[in-house]
MITORTOR-637383 format. One record per residue (C-alpha): y, x, z; residue in three letters. Coordinates in steps of 0.25 Angstrom, whole numbers, plus 2048, in hexadecimal, padded with zeros to 3 digits. Each point is the difference from the previous one (the first is absolute). Last residue first. Example, Ala and Ser with C-alpha at 12.3 -4.5 7.8 and 13.67 -1.06 7.14 Angstrom:
2
7FC83781DSer;7F27FA802Ala;
//
This chain:
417
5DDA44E3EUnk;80180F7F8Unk;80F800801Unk;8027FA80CUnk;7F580B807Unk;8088097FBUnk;80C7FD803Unk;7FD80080EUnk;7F980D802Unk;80A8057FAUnk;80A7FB809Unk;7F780380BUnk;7FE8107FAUnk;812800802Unk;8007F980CUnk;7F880C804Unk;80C80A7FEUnk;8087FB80AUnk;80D8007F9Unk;80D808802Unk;80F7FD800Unk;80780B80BUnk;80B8017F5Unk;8037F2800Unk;8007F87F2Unk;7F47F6807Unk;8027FE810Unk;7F980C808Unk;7F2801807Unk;7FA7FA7F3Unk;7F27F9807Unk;7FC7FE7F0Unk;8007F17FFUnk;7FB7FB7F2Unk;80A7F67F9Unk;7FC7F97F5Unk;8087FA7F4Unk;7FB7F47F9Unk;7FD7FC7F4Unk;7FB7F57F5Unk;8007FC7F2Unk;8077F57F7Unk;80A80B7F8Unk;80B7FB80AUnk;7F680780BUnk;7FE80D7F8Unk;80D802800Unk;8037FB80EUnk;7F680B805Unk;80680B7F7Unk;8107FC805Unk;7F980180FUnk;7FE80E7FEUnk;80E8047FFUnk;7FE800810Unk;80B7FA809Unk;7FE80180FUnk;8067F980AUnk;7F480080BUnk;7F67FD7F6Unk;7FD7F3806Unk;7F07F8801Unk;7F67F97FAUnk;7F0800801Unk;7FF80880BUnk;7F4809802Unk;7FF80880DUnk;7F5809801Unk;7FC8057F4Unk;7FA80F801Unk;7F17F7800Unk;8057FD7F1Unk;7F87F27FCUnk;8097F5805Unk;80A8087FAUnk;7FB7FE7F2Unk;7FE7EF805Unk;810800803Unk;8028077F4Unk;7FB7F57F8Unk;8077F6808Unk;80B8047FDUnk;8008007F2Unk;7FB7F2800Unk;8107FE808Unk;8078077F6Unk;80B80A807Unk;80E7FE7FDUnk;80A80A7F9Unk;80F803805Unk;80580A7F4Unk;80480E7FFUnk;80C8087F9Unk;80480C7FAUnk;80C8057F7Unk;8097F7802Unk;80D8027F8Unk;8117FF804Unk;80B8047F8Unk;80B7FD807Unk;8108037F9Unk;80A805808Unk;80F7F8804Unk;7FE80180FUnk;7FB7F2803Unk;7FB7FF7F4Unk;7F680A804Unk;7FE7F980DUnk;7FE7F27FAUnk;7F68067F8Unk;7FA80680BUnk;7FE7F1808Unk;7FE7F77F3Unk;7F38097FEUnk;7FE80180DUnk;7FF7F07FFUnk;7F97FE7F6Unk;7F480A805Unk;7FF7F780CUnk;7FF7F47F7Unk;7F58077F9Unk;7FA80480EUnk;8017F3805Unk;7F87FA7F4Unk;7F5809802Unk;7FF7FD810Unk;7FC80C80BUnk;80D8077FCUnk;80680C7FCUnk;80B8087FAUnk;80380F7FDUnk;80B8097FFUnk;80380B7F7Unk;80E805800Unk;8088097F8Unk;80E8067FCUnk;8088027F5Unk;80E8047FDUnk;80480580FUnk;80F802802Unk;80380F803Unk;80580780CUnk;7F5800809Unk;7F78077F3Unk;7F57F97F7Unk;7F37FA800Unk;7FA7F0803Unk;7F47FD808Unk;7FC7F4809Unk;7F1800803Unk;7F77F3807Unk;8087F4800Unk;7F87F6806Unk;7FD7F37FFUnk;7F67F6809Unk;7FD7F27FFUnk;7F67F5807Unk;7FF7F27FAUnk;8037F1801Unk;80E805807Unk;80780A7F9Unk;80780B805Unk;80F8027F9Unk;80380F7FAUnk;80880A80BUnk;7F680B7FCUnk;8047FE7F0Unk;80E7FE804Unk;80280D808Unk;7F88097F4Unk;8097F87F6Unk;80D804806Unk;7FA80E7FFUnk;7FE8017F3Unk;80E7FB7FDUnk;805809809Unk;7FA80B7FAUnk;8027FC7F2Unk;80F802803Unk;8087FC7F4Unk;80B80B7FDUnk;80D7FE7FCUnk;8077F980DUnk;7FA80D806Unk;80A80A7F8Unk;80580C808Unk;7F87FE80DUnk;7F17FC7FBUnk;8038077F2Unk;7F87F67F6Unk;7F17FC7FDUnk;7FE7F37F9Unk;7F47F9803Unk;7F27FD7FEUnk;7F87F980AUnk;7EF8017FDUnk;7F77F9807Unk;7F2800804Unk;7F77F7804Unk;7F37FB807Unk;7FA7F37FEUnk;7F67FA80CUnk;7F77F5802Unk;7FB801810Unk;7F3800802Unk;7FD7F3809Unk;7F37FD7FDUnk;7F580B7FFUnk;7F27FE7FEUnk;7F2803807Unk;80580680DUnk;7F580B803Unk;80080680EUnk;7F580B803Unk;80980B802Unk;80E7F9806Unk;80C7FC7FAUnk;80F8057FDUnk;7FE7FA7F4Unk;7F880E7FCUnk;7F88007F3Unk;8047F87F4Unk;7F77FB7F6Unk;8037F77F3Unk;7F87F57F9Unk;7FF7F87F4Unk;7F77F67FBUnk;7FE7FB7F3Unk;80780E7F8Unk;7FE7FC7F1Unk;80D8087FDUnk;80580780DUnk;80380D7FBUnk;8077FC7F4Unk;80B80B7FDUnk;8097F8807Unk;7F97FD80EUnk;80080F7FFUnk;80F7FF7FFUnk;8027F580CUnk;7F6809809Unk;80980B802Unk;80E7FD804Unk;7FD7FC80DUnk;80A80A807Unk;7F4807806Unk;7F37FA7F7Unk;80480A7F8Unk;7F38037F8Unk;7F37F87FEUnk;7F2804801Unk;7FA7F37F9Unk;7F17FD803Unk;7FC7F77F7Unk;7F17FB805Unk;7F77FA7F5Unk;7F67F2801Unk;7F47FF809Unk;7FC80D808Unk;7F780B7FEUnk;8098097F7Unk;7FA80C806Unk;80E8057FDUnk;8047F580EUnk;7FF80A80BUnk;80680A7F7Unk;80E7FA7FCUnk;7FE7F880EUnk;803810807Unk;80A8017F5Unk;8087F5803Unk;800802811Unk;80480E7FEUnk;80E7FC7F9Unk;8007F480BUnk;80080B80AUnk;80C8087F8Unk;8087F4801Unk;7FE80080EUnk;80F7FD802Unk;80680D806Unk;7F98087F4Unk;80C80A801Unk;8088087F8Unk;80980C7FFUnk;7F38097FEUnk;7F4804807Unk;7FC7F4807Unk;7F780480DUnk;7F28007FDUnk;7FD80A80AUnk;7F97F780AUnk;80980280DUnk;80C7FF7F5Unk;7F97F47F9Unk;7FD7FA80EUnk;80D800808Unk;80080880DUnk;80280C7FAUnk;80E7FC7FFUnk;8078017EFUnk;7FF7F37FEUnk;8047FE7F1Unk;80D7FF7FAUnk;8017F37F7Unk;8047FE7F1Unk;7F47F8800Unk;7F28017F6Unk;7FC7F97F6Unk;7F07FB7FCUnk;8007F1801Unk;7F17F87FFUnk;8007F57F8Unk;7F37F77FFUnk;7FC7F77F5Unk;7F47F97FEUnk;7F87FC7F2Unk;7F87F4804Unk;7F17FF7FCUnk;7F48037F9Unk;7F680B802Unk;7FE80E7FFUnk;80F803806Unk;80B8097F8Unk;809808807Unk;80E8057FAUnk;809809808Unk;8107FF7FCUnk;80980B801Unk;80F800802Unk;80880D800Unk;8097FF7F5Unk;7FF8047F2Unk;80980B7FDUnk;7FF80580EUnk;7F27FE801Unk;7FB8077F4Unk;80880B803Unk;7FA7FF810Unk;7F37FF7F8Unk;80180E7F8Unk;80580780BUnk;7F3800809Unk;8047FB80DUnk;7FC80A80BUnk;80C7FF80AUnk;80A80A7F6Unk;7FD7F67F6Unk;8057F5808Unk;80A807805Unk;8068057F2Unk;7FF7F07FCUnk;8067FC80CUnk;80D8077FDUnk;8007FF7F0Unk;7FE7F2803Unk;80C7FE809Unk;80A80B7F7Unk;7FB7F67F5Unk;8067F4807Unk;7F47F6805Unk;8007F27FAUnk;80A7F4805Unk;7FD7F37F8Unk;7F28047FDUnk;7FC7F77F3Unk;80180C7F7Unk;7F3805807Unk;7F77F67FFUnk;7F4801808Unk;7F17FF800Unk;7FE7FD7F0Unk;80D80A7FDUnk;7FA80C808Unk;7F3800807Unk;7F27FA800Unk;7F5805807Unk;7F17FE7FEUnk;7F880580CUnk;7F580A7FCUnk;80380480EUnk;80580E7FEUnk;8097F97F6Unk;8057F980BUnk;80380A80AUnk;8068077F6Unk;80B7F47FEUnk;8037FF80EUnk;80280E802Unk;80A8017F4Unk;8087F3804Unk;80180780EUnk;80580D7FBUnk;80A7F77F7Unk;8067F680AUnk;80B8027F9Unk;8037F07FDUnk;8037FE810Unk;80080B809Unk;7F480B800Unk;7F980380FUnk;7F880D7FDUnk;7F980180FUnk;7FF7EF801Unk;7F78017F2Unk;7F880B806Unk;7FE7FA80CUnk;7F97F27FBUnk;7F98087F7Unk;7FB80680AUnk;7FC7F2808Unk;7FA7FA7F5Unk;7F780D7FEUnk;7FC7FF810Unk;7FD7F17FFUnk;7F58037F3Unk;8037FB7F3Unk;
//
């Protein structure tokens, strides 16, 4: 595939940015670029399993994006097929001689961010501009190209083992690689990879694995009530509200800890009703994180004790459910050193380091790499700079679209090696 191809496809994903799980137009692209490959592609229960997703679109979601992606060139048929059985599709590649099967994720979602609009920012000067409520403000839609560009360097199967490339959804929130890990996506996986543009990094730098993701879980919970006449009968109600909002102050106000680094937040607060009436239900969601696994699970105890607390506090009942959450993973040192010698063979590759920080940054992708590593085999995850002229999740996010033919280039020449 030719630099320019990469790169339109590269605008045309970020000019239809589609969220988490309705990333249907997308899906649809990928999926016919494949088959114009001769690529084999797997979808539906053997790339993902649906009934594991602890917080799925509503209809009224999936009838929204649905009508945009077909409005946006989508053939109906596939956003059908899509919706009922999730976005996720796998691409298949068989080498002509023997060796390990590889593994590399590459997230396709969008954000819930509003896009540049000054002619100074690329997409706008470029016209590739997201045309919807979304925007790829993470370089997913980079790393969407990046898969299919290997998809058809590597169909002339001239390499040593298979490639499983796994186009995954709702990497925002973390709440998509857990169910593909389900359906069975990284059975007889030996070496697993993931590729992330950006890192706030320059064109030309590599870091060969990631060692401070933070481990992550995010939740929701629910505070139901009693409603009641906020000035006639207030001893009768039992104020979700309040409740909900006692936890918010106690979820921010939980205790640091010291062998690792923490964050929380409390992310939306929502409850309906009038001035004058007690709320009966309100929700949070909140997240919590941390560079150490067993932090985060003590962490997540101790938020749970914290909204709990908080709806007893008031006389309400908590339910609380997490609906997406990443691990801390750990690169393989031999893994390493094989892409150390790739790089050493890209001329864009200026900068190669073997280790280095993600700068607080959680990716679901890490719960695929420890998968395959509990299993006996190997991973890592690799940042590839991008010159971003903004932080990640900002609405002046962009990549420098070269970093997208080095990552290729540096894939490639691991694959084949």
């Amino acid at each position: 595939m030719r630099p320019e191809t990469i790169t339109a496809l590269r605008r045309q994903f970020h000019s239809h940015a589609e969220p988490g799980f309705l990333e249907y137009r997308t899906a649809s692209v990928i999926l016919a670029e494949l088959a114009g490959m001769g690529v084999r592609a797997t979808t539906g229960r053997d790339a993902i399993d649906v009934g594991g997703i602890a917080l799925p679109p509503t209809q009224a979601e999936k009838d929204e994006w649905g009508g945009r992606a077909v409005a946006a060139g989508a053939s109906a048929e596939d956003v059908a097929y899509f919706q009922e059985h999730g976005t996720a599709i796998i691409a298949e590649l068989e080498g002509n001689r023997a060796g390990p099967t590889w593994g590399l994720r590459v997230d396709i979602d969008a954000l819930p961010v509003d896009e540049e609009t000054a002619t100074d920012h690329a997409p706008v000067a470029g016209g590739f501009r997201s045309t919807t409520p979304c925007m790829h403000a993470c370089g997913h839609d980079g790393h969407a190209a990046i898969g299919l560009a290997l998809a058809d360097r590597l169909r002339d199967g001239n390499f040593p083992g298979r490639v499983r490339i796994m186009f995954q959804p709702a990497e925002e929130g973390v709440r998509g690689a857990q169910p593909m890990i389900d359906a069975g996506v990284t059975r007889g996986v030996n070496r697993m990879l993931a590729v992330h543009l950006g890192g706030d990094l320059p064109t030309g730098t590599v870091v060969g694995g990631v060692t401070d993701a933070m481990a992550t879980t995010k939740w929701k919970a629910t505070f139901d009530g009693e409603a009641a006449h906020a000035a006639a009968a207030p001893e009768k109600g039992r104020h979700a509200l309040a409740a909900a909002a006692q936890a918010t102050l106690a979820i921010l106000g939980l205790t640091r800890f010291a062998e690792a680094d923490t964050r929380v937040n409390v992310g939306t607060f929502h409850a309906e009703g009038s001035a004058n009436i007690i709320p009966a239900r309100a929700t949070i969601t909140y997240e919590t994180r941390s560079t150490s696994n067993a932090v985060l699970a003590d962490l997540n105890d101790r938020a749970e004790a914290a909204v709990q607390g908080a709806g007893q506090m008031y006389g309400v009942t908590v339910s609380t459910r997490a609906y997406g959450r990443a691990a801390v993973s750990q690169p393989d040192d031999g893994l390493l050193e094989d892409v150390a010698r790739a790089a050493a063979g890209v001329p864009g590759v200026t900068t190669f380091t073997p280790k280095g920080p993600s700068g607080g940054g959680s990716d679901d992708a890490h719960l695929l790499i420890r998968d395959v590593q509990a299993a006996g085999g190997s991973g890592t995850y690799i940042f590839v700079g991008a010159s971003n002229p903004a932080p990640h999740h900002h609405r002046r996010f962009d990549v420098d679209e070269d970093a997208l033919v080095l990552a290729v280039d540096l894939l490639e020449r691991l694959f084949r090696s």
